[in-house]
C-alpha positions in Angstrom: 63.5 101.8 84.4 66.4 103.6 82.7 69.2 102.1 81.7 71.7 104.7 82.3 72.8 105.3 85.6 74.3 108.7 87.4 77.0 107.8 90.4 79.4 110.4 92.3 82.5 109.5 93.7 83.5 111.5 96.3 86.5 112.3 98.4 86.0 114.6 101.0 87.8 118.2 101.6 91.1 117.1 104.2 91.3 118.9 107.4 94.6 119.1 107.4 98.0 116.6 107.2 100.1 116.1 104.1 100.0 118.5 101.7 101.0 116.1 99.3 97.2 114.8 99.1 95.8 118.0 97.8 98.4 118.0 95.1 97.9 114.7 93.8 94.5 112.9 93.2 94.2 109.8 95.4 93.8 106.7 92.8 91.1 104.6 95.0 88.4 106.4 93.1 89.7 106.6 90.2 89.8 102.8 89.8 86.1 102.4 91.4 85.1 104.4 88.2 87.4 102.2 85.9 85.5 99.5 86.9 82.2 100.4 87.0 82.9 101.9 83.2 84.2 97.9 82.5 81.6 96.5 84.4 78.9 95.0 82.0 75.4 94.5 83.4 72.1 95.3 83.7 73.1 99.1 84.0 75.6 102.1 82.1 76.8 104.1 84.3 78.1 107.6 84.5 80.8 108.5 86.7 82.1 112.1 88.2 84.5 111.8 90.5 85.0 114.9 93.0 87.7 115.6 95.1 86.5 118.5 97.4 89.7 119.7 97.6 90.0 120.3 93.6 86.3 121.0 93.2 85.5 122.9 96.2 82.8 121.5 98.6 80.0 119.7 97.2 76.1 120.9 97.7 74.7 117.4 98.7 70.8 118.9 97.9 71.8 120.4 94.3 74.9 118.7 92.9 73.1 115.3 94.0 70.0 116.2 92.7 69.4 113.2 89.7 72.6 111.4 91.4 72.0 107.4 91.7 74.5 106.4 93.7 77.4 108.5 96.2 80.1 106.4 96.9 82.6 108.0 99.7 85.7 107.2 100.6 88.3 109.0 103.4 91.0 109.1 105.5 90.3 109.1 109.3 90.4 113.2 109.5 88.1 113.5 106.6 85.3 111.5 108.1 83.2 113.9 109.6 82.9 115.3 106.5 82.2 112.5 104.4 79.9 111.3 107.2 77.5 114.5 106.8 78.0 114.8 103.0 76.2 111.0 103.2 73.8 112.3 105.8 72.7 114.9 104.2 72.1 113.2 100.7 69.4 110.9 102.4 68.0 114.1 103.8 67.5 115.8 100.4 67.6 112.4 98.1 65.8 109.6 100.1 66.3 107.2 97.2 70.1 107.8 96.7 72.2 105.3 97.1 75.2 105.4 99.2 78.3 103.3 99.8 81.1 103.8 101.8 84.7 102.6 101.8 88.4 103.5 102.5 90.8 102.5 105.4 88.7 104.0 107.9 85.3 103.3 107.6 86.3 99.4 106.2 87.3 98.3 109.9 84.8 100.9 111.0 81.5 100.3 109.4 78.7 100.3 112.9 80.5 104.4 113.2 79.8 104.6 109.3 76.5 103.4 109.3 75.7 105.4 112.3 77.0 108.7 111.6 76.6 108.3 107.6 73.8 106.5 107.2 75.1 104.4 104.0 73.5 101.5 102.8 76.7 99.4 102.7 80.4 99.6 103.3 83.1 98.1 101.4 85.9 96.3 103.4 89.5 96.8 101.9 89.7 97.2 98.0 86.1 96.6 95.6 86.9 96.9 92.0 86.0 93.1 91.5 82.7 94.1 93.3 81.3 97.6 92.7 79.7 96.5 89.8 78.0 94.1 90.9 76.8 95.8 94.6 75.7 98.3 92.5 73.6 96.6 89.9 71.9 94.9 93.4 71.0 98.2 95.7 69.5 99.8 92.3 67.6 96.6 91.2 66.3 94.6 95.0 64.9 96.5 97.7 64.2 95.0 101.6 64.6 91.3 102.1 65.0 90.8 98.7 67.9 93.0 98.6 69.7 91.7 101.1 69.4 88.0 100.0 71.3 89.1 96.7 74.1 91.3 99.2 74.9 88.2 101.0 76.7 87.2 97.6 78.4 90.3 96.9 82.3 89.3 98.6 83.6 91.5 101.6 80.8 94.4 102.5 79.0 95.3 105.3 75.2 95.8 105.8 72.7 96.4 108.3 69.8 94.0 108.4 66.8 94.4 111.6 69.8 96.8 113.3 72.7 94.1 113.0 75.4 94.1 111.3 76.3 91.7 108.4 79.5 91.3 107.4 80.1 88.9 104.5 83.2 87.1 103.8 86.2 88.8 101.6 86.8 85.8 99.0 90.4 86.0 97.5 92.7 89.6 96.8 91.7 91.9 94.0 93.9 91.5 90.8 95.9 94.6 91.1 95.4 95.8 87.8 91.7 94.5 87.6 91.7 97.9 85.8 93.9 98.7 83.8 94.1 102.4 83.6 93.0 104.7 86.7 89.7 106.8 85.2 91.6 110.5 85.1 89.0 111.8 82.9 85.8 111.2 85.1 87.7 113.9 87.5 85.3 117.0 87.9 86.6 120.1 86.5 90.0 118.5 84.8 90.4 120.7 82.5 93.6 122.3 80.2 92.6 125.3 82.5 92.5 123.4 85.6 95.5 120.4 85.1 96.8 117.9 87.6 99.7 119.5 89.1 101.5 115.9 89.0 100.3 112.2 87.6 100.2 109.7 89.7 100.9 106.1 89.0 100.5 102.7 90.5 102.7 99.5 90.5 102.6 97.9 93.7 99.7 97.2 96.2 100.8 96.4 99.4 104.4 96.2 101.5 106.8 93.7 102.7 106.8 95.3 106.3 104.8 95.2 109.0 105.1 98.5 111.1 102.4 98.6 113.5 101.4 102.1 113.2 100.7 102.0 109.3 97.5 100.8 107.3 98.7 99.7 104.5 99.4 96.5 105.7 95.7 95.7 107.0 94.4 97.9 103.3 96.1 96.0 100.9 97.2 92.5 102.3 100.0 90.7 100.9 102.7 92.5 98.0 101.4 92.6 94.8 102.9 93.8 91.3 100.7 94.7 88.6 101.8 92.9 84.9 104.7 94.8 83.3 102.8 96.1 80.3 100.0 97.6 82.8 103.2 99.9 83.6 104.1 100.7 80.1 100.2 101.4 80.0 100.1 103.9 82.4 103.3 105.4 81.7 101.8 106.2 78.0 98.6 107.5 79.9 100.3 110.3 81.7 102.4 111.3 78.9 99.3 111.7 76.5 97.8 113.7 79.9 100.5 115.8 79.6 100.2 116.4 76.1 96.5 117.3 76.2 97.5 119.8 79.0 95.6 118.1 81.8 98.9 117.3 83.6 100.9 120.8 84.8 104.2 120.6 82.4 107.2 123.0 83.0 108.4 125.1 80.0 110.9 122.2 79.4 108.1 120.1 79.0 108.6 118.3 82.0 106.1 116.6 84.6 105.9 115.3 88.0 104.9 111.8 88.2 103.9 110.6 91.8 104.5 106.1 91.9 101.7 106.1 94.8 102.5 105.4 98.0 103.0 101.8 98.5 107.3 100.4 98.4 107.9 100.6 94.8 111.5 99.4 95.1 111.2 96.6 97.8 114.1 96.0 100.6 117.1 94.1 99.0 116.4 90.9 101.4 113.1 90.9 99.2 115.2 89.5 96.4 112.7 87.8 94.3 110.6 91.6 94.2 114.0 93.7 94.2 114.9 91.1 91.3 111.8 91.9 89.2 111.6 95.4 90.3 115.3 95.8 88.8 114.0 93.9 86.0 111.4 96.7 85.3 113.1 99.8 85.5 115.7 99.0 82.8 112.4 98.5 80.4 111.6 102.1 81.3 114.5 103.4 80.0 113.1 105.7 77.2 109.7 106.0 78.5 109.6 109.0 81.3 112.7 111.4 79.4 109.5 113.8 79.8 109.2 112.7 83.5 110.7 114.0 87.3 109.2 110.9 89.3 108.7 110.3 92.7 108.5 107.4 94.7 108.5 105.9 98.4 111.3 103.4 100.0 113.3 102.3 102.0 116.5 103.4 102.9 118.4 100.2 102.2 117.7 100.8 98.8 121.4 103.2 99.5 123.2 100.1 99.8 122.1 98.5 96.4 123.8 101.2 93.9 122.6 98.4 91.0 118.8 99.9 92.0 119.3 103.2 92.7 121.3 103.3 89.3 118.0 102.1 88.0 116.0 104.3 89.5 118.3 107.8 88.3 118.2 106.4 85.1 114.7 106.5 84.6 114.2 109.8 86.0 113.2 109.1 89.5 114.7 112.0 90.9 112.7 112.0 94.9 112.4 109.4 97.4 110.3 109.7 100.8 112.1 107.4 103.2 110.4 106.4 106.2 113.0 107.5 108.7 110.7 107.7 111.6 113.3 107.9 114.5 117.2 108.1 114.9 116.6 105.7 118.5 116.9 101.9 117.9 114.0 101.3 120.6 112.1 103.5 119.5 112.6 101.6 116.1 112.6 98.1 117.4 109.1 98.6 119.2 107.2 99.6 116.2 109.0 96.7 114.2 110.6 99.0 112.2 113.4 96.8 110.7 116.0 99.4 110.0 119.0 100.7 112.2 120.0 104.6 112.7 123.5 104.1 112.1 122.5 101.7 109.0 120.0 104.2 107.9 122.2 107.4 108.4 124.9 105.3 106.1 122.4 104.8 103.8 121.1 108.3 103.3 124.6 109.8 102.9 125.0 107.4 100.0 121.8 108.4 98.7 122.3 111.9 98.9 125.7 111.4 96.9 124.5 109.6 94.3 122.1 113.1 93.5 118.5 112.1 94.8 116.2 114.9 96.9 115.6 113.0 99.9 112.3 113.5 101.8 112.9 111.8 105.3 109.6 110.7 106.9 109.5 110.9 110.8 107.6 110.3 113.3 107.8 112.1 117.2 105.9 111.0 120.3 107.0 107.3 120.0 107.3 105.8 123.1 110.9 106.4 123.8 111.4 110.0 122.7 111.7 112.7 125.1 111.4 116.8 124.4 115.6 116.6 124.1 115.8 113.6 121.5 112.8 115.1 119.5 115.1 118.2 119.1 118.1 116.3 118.2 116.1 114.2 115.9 114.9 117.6 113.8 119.3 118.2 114.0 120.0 114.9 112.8 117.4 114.7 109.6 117.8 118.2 108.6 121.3 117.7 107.8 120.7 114.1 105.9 117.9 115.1 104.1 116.4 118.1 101.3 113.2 117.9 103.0 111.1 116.2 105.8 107.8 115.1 106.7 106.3 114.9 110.6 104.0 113.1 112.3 102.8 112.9 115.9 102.4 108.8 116.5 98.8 108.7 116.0 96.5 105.8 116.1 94.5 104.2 113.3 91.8 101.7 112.4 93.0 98.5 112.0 96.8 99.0 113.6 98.0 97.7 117.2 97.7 101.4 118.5 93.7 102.1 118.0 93.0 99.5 120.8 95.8 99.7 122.7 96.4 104.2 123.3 93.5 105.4 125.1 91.7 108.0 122.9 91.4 112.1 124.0 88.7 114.5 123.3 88.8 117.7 122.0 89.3 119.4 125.0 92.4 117.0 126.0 90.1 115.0 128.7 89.8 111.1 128.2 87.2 110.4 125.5 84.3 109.1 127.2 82.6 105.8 126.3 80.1 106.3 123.0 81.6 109.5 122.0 82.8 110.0 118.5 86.7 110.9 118.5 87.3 114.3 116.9 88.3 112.7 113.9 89.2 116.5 112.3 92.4 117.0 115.2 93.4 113.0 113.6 96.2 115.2 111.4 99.4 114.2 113.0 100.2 117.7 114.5 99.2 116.7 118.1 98.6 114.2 120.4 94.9 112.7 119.7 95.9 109.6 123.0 96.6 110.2 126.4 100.0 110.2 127.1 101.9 111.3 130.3 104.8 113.2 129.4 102.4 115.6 127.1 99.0 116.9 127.4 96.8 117.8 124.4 98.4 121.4 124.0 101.8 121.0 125.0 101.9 118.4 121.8 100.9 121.0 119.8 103.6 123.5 121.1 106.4 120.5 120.8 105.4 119.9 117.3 105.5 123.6 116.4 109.0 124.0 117.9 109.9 120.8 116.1 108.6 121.7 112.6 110.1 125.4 112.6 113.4 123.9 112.1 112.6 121.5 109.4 112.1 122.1 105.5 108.9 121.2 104.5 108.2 119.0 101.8 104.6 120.5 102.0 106.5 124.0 101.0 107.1 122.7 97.3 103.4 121.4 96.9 102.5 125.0 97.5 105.2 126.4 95.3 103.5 124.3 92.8 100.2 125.6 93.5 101.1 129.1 93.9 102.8 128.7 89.8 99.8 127.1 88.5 97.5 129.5 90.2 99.8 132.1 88.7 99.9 130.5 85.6 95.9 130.7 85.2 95.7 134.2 86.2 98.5 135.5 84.0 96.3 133.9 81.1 93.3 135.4 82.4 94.5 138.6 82.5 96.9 138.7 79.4 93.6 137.4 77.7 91.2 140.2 79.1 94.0 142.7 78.8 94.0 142.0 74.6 90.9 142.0 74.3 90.4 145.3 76.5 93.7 146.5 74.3 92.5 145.7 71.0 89.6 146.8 71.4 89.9 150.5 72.6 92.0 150.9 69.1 88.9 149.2 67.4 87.2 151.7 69.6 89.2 155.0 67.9 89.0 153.6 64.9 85.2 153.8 65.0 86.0 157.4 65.9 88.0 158.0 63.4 85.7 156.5 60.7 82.5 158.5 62.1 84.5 161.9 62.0 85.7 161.0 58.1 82.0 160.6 57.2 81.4 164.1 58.3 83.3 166.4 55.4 82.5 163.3 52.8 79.5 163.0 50.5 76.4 161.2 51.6 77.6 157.9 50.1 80.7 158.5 51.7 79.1 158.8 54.7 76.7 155.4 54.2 79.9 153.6 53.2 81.5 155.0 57.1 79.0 154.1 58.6 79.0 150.8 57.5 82.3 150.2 58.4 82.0 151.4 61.5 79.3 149.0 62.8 81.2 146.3 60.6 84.0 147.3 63.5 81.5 147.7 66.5 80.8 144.2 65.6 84.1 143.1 66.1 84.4 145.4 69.3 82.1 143.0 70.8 83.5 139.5 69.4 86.8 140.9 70.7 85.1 141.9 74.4 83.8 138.6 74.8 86.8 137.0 74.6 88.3 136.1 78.1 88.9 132.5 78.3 92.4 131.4 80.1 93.8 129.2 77.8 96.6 128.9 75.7 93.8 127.2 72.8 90.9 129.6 73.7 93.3 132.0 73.1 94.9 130.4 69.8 91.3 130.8 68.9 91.3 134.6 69.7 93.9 134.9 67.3 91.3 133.2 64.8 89.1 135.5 65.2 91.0 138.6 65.7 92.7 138.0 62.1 89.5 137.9 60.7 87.9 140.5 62.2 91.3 142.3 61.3 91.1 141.4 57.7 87.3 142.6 57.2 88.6 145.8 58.8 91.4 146.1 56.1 89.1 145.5 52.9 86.1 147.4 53.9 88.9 150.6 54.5 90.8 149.9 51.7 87.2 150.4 49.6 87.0 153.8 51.6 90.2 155.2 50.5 89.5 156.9 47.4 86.4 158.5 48.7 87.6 159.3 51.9 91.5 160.0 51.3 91.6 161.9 48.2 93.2 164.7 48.5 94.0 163.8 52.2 97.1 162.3 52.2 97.4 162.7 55.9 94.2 160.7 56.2 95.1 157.6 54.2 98.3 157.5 56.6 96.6 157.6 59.7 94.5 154.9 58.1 97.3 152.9 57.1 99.3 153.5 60.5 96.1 152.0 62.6 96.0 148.8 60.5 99.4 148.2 60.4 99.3 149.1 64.4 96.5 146.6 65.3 98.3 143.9 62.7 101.7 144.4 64.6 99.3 144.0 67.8 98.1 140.3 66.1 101.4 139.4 65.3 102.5 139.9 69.1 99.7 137.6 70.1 100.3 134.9 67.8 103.8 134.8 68.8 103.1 134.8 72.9 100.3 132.4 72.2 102.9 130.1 70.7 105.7 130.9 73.7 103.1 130.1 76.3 101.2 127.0 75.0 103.8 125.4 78.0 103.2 126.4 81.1 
């Protein structure tokens, strides 16, 4: 049996929400692969991680074809997706092995194996396991299989058509890997960058809202070691560097700390303490660095902190506003007030951060008016805002307790899948009588059209690198194209001097000439949109250039004597396609930065 092993990670394309999750990659992945590189058993394995919405959509029958095992993870609206991407695998790959995961299908795993067909689902976080799971469904099959699974910590499996859970033993070390596996990412590339790092330092939150995950994902509030930071801080920059990470012409990048509190709430003072503690050590560290991070708006009333924070570059906060109505706040044990929290983002906004404000509509106490005068209130408090219909997930308070729609706006019926793909926060996806299915949709349209969009700078940053790409492209075909149509009259040129020249004059032309037509084609060939593909043009160009110079600078006697018109339309079309190379080499350097 081979040693080496092939395994795809897979997150699957979003049907819509945040655009902020197309812009960044998410890190669950990218520390599965981390820890199946570290693992060390019976098995190598090689990872590609593919995020659909980098990658484009994956072929399950040919880009699985000689694929191991597919993990998949997802968000609730991506689901379908990754349920059929797992379907289909089996279909095409009977032996593959699949494993599921993620804060949907963890609570969820009787829908998962149902509609995916995995062979096991991971509950909560698995870096401590994934090895060892995945040595097991390679190595056991049948009852042998699933008397080694009933040792493997916190997974579901189906054995005679029940389902086996086995117990989660203990939290995962948060940096059980050290550094997130960037460079397993499908199609990262100096042509195809990041358009922002993203960085971990916390797992977990000191809250307990009911309506978010995070608190059921990643139990308890965990800080990874302090030179784990420093370790992934010197990972991005060297990203950057390499030009896998988009860097503005000031050299410049976004970093993204991922979504869990990175400064906690001051009455967390032992956290807020060490947190403090932390930032002062990266003083020095992201100069090169615009960073982003989520919390609280307390954090306005510790200037100490948000000192901290400027200092060290982080420059935009997301700050779960969710409502301006104390009820509204108190019943989803939000611990915050509006007046408080209105305070708070003043300060903040004087002290020179970009404030994204976080809200939520469709709580229980909001009506059509207050929704309008909630879009007033954080427009004028805030640079740009986020919105959310209330919608229910796995594992929160809500997913039992709001009775479910389908797509058509009736009540769901018993055994039907909920239309996971409408779970984007844009309508209602539960009954509720003061809206229907539609007129959600029309509220949350009147709603949005007077906020600023923090998904409007995402696709600003898209649109530039998607214009920085092209502009390469095409500078690159349009020199070679450039260069060589005066290659081209050149050729010309030479063939029409061997004419009126002696027959060794005209062996020697036509020498040069192919020597040229040879170059035509190096030059043709070249199209690659890279700043270093293109330092290599230059290479080869010069070259090229150079041959072209001796072999006509051997022709001049024979061909120019007596022609002194010749020998300076000669000299003018070297000196012409020179000048041409020196224009490259300098744009080449100019635009090596993005």
């Amino acid at each position: 049996m081979a040693r080496i092993k092939r395994v795809v990670l897979l997150q699957p394309a979003s049907a819509g929400g945040n655009f902020e999750y197309i812009a960044i990659p998410r890190q669950g992945m990218l520390f599965l692969s981390g820890a199946l590189a570290q693992w060390e058993g019976p098995y190598l394995y090689e990872r590609e991680i593919w995020f659909e919405d980098r990658c484009g959509l994956i072929d399950p029958d040919k880009d699985l074809d000689g694929v191991d095992i597919l993990m998949v993870t997802a968000l609730i609206n991506e689901c379908p997706r990754g349920y059929q991407i797992a379907r289909m695998a089996k279909e095409y790959h009977p032996d593959i092995v699949t494993i599921g995961g993620g804060p949907q299908m963890g609570p969820l795993p009787e829908e998962a194996f149902e509609k995916g067909h995995f062979d096991v689902i991971v509950q909560r976080e698995g870096e401590d396991i994934i090895g060892q799971l995945s040595d097991v469904l390679l190595t056991y099959q049948g009852s042998q299989r699933e008397e080694y699974l009933d040792k493997v910590s916190g997974i579901s499996y189906m054995r005679e058509g029940h389902l086996i859970q086995t117990r989660r033993v203990g939290l995962v070390d948060p940096d059980f890997v050290e550094l997130p596996d960037f460079h397993s990412i499908k199609d990262l590339t100096v042509a195809n960058p990041m358009a922002g790092g993203v960085i971990e330092t916390v797992r977990g939150c000191t809250e307990k809202c009911t309506y978010c995950q995070v608190i059921q994902q990643f139990l308890g509030y965990r800080l990874i070691k302090r030179e784990t930071e420093f370790k992934r801080l010197d990972q991005l920059r060297k990203m950057a560097e390499d030009g896998l990470i988009h860097s503005s012409r000031s050299g410049k990048f976004q970093v993204f700390i991922s979504d869990d509190l990175h400064p906690p709430p001051l009455r967390a003072v032992k956290y807020r303490d060490e947190r403090l503690a932390r930032l002062k050590q990266w003083k020095g560290r992201t100069d090169d660095m615009f960073m982003i991070c989520q919390a609280r708006a307390e954090f306005g009333q510790d200037p100490e902190l948000a000192t901290a924070m400027a200092d060290v570059n982080i420059k935009m906060v997301y700050v779960g506003v969710e409502s301006d109505n104390a009820e509204n706040l108190k019943i989803v044990r939000k611990r915050q007030e509006p007046g408080q929290m209105h305070t708070d983002l003043v300060s903040l906004n004087e002290m020179g951060f970009s404030i994204v404000a976080m809200t939520i509509i469709g709580l229980p106490f909001d009506t059509e008016e207050s929704i309008m005068q909630l879009a007033d209130w954080v427009t004028q408090i805030s640079k740009y805002q986020t919105v959310n219909f209330l919608t229910p997930l796995p594992a929160t308070s809500n997913w039992d307790s709001l009775t479910p729609l389908a797509e058509d706006g009736s009540i769901l019926q018993e055994g039907q899948m909920r239309p996971y793909h409408l779970y984007t926060g844009r309508q209602l996806v539960h009954h509720d009588e003061r809206w229907t299915l539609q007129e959600s949709r029309d509220l949350f349209d009147r709603y949005s059209e007077k906020l600023t969009p923090v998904d409007d700078l995402y696709r600003r940053i898209f649109r530039i690198l998607r214009t920085y790409r092209l502009r390469l492209a095409t500078t690159s075909r349009d020199l070679g194209d450039s260069i060589s149509a005066r290659v081209s009259e050149a050729i010309e040129t030479l063939k029409g001097w061997s004419d009126p020249v002696s027959v060794a004059g005209k062996e020697i032309g036509e020498a040069t000439s192919q020597r040229v037509g040879e170059l035509v084609d190096t030059l043709r060939a070249v199209s690659q949109p890279l700043a270093n593909a293109r330092r290599e043009v230059v290479d080869n160009i010069g070259t090229g250039i150079a041959e072209l110079s001796e072999s006509l600078k051997s022709l001049a006697d024979p061909l120019t004597a007596g022609k002194p018109e010749l020998a300076l339309s000669i000299s003018g079309r070297i000196t012409e396609i020179n000048d041409m190379l020196d224009d490259v080499v300098n744009d080449s350097s100019k635009t090596s930065k993005p």
